[in-house]
C-alpha positions as a Markdown table, in Angstrom:
| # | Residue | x | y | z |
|---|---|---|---|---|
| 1 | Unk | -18.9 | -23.1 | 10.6 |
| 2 | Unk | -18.2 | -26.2 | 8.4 |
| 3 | Unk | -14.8 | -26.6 | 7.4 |
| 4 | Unk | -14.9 | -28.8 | 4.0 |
| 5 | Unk | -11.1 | -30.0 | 3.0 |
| 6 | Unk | -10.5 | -30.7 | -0.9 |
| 7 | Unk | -9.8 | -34.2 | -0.9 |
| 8 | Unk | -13.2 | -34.7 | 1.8 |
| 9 | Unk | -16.2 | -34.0 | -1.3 |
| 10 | Unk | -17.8 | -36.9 | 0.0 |
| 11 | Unk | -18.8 | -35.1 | 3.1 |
| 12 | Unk | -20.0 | -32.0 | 1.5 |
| 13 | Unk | -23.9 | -31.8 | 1.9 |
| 14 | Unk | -25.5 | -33.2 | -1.6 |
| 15 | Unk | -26.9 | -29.8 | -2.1 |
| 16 | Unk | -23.9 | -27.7 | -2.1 |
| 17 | Unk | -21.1 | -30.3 | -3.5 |
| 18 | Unk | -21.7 | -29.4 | -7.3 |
| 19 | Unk | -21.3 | -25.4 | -6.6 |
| 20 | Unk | -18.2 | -26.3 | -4.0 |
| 21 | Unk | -16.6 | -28.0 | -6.7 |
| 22 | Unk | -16.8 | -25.8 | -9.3 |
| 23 | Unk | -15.8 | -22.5 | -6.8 |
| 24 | Unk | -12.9 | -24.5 | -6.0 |
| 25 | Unk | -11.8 | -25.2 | -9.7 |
| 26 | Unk | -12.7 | -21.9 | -10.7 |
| 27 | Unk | -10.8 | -20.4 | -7.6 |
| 28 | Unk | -7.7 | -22.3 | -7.2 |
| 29 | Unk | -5.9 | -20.6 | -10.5 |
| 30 | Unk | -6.7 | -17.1 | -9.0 |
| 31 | Unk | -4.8 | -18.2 | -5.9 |
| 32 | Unk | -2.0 | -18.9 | -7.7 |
| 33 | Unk | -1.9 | -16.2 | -9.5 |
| 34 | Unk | -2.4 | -13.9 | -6.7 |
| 35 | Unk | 0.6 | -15.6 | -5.2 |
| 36 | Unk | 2.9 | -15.5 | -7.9 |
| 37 | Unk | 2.2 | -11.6 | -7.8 |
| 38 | Unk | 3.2 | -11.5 | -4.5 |
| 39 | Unk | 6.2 | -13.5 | -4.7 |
| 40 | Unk | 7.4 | -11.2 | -7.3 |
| 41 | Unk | 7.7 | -8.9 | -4.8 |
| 42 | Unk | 9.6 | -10.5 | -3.1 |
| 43 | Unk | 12.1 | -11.5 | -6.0 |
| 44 | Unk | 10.9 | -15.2 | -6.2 |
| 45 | Unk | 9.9 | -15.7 | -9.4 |
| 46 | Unk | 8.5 | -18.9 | -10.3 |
| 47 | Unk | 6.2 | -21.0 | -8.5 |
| 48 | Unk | 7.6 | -24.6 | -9.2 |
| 49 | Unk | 6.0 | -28.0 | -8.0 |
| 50 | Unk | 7.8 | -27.8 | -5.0 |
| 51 | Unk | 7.5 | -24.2 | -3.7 |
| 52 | Unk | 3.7 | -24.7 | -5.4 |
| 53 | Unk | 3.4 | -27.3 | -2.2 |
| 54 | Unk | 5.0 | -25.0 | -0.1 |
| 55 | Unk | 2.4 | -22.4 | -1.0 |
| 56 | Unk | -0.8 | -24.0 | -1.5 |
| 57 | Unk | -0.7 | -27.7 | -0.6 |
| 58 | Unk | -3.6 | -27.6 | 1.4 |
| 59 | Unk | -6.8 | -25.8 | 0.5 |
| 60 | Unk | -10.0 | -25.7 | 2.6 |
| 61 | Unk | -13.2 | -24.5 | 2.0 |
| 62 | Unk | -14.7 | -23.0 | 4.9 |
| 63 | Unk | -18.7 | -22.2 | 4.5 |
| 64 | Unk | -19.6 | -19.7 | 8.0 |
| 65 | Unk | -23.0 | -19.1 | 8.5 |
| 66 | Unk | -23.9 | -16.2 | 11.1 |
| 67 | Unk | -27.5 | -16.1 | 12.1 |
| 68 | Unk | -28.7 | -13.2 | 13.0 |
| 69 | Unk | -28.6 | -11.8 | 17.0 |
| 70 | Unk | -30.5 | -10.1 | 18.9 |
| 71 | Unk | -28.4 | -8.4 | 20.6 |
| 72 | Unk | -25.2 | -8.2 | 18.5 |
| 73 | Unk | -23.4 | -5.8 | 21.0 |
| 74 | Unk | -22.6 | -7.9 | 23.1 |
| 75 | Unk | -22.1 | -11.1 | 20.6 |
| 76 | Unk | -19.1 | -11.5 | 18.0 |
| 77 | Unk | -19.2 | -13.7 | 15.2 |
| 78 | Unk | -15.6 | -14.7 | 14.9 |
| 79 | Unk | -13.2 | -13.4 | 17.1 |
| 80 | Unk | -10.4 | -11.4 | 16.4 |
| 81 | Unk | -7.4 | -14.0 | 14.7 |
| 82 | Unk | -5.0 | -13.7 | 11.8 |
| 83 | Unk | -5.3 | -16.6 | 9.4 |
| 84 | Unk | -2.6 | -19.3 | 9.6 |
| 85 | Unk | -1.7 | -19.8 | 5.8 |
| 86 | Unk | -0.2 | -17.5 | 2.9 |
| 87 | Unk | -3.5 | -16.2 | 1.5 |
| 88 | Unk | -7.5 | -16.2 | 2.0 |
| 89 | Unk | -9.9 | -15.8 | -1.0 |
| 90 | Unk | -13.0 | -14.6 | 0.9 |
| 91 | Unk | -16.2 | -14.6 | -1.0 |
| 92 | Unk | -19.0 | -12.8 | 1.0 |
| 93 | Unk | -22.9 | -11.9 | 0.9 |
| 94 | Unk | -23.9 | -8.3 | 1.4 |
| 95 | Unk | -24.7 | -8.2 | 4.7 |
| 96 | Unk | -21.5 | -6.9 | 5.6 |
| 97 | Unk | -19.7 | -7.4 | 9.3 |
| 98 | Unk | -16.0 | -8.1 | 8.2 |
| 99 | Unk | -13.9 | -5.9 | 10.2 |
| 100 | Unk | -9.7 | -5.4 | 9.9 |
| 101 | Unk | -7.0 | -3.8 | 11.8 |
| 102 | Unk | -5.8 | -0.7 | 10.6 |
| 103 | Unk | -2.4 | 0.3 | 10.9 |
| 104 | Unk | -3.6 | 2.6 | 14.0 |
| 105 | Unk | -4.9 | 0.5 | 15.5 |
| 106 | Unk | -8.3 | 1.0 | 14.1 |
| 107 | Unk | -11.2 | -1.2 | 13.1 |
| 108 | Unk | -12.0 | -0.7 | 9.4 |
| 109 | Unk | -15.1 | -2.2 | 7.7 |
| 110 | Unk | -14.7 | -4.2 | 4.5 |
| 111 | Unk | -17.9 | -3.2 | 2.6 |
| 112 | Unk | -19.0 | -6.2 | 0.6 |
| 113 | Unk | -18.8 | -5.3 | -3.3 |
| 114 | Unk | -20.9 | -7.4 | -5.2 |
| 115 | Unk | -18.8 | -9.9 | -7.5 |
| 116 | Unk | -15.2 | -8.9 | -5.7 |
| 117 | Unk | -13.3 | -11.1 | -3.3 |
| 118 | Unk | -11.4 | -9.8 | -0.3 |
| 119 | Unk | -8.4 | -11.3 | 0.0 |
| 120 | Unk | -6.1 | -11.7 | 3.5 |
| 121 | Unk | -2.5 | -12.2 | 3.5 |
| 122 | Unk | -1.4 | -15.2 | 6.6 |
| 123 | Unk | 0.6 | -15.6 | 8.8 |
| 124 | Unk | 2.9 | -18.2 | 6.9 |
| 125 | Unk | 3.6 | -15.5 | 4.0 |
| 126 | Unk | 4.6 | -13.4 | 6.6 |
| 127 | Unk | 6.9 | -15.4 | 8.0 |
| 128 | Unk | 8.2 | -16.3 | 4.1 |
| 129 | Unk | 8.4 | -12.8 | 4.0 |
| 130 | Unk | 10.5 | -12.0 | 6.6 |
| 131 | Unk | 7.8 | -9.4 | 7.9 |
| 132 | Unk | 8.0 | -7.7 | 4.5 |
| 133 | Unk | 4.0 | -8.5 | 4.3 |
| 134 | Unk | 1.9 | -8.8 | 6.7 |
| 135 | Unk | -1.2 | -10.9 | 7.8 |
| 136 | Unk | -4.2 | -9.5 | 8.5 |
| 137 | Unk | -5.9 | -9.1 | 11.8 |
| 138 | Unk | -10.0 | -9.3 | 11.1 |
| 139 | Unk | -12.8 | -10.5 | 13.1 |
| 140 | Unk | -16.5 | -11.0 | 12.7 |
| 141 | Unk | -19.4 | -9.2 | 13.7 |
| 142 | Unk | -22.7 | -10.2 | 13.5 |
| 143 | Unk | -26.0 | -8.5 | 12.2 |
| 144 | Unk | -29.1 | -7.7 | 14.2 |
| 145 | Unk | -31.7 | -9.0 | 11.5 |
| 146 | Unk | -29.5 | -10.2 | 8.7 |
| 147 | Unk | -28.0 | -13.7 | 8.6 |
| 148 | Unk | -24.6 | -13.7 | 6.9 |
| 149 | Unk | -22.9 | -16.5 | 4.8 |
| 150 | Unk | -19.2 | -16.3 | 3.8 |
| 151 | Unk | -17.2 | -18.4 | 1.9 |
| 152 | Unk | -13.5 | -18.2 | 2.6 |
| 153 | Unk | -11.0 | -20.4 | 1.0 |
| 154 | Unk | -7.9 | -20.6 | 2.9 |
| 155 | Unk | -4.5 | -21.2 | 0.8 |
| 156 | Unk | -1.8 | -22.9 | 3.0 |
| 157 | Unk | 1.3 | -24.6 | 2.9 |
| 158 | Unk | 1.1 | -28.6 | 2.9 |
| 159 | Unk | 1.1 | -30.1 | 6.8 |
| 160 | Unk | 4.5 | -31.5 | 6.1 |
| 161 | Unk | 6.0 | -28.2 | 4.5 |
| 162 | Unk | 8.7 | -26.1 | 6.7 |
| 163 | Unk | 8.1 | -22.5 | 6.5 |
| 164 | Unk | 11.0 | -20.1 | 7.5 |
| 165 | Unk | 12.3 | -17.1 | 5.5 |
| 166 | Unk | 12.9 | -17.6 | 1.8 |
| 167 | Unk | 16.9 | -17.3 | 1.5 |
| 168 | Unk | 16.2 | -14.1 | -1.2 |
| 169 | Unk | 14.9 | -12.5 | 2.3 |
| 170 | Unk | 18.4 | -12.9 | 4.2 |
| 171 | Unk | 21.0 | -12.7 | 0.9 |
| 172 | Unk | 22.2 | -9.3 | 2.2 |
| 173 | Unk | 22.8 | -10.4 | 6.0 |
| 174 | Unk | 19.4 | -9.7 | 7.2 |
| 175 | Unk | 18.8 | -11.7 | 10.2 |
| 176 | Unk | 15.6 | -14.3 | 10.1 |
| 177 | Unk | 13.1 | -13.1 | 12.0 |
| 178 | Unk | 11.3 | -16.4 | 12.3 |
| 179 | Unk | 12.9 | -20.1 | 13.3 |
| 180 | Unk | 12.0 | -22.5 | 10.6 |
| 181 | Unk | 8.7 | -24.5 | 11.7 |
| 182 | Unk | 6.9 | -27.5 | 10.9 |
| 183 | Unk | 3.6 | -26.1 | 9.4 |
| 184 | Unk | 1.7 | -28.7 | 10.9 |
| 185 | Unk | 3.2 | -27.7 | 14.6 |
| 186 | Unk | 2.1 | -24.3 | 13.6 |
| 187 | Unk | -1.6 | -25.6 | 12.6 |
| 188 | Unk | -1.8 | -27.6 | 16.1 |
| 189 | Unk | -0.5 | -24.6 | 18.4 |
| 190 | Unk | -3.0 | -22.2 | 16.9 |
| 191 | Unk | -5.7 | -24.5 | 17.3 |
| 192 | Unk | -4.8 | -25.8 | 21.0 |
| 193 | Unk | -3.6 | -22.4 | 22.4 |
| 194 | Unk | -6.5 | -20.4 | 20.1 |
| 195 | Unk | -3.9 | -17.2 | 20.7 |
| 196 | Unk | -6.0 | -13.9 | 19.9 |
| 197 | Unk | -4.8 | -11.3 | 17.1 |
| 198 | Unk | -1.1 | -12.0 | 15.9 |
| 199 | Unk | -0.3 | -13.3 | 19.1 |
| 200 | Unk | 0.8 | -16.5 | 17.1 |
| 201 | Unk | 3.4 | -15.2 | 15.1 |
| 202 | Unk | 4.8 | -15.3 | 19.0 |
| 203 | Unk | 5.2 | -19.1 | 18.2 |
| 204 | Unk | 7.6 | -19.1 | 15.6 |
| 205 | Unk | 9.8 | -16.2 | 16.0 |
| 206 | Unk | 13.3 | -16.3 | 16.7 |
């Protein structure tokens, strides 16, 4: 996995850095469309500059490439995790292997459709939220003869933005789930602890 931050297009491999760049420009207004949706729901209504930080103010570009194994029942390609921002923009080939939780419990398969994107909801906007949405807990398997390439591109808050409930979550006395955190502290515990699942929701709650 190469993770490829938008202010880093130095670093991106010659080959690829023209087709990154224009993904990203291309992609970035979905994003915040997508998120203005979601906000709707949850009677925020505008994204200005500073909630637009508080969003989005780091974007990564994150090209995975999973070769294919021998043996892939007893291999995973990415472990089970939820994603730490508000939203993921996954664009995927058509090998398949993206699994998520289901509500029982369940694994589901995400069957790749060609031109769609799949898109995750984090743990931040579930923390915004107040638990009204949910991230999403997926993990990777890999292929026995097919190599897969996906192209996720993960929409968080900036490192020095505080995430905690938006104040239209608690107007009628509801009670904050989550303590207000430093998303950078977040970034760091889920990186040094690697918690699997939504175990690292367990960080910031109340």
């Amino acid at each position: 996995m190469v993770v490829i931050h938008k202010n880093d297009s130095n670093l991106w491999p010659p080959q690829t850095r023209n087709q990154v760049l224009e993904y990203q420009k291309w992609v970035k207004p979905l994003a915040k469309k997508l998120l203005e949706v979601l906000l709707k729901g949850l009677n925020v209504n505008e994204i200005d500059e500073s909630l637009e930080l508080l969003l989005m103010g780091t974007m990564s570009i994150n090209i995975n490439y999973y070769p294919p194994c021998p043996n892939p029942s007893i291999a995973m390609g990415f472990r089970r995790h939820c994603d730490m921002g508000c939203i993921t923009l996954l664009l995927q080939d058509d090998t398949g292997g993206l699994y998520v939780r289901g509500t029982k419990g369940n694994w589901i398969h995400v069957n790749p459709i060609k031109g769609a994107l799949a898109v995750n909801i984090g743990d931040s906007l579930q923390i915004m939220s107040n638990d009204r949405y949910k991230s999403i807990e997926h993990c990777v398997a890999v292929d026995s003869s097919r190599t897969r390439i996906s192209v996720p591109l993960c929409v968080n808050p900036s490192f020095d933005s505080v995430i905690g409930s938006f104040p239209q979550m608690l107007k009628d006395g509801e009670k904050p789930v989550y303590k207000h955190i430093l998303f950078s502290n977040y970034w760091d515990h889920c990186f040094i602890k690697r918690p699997s699942g939504k175990a690292s929701l367990d960080f910031a709650k109340n």
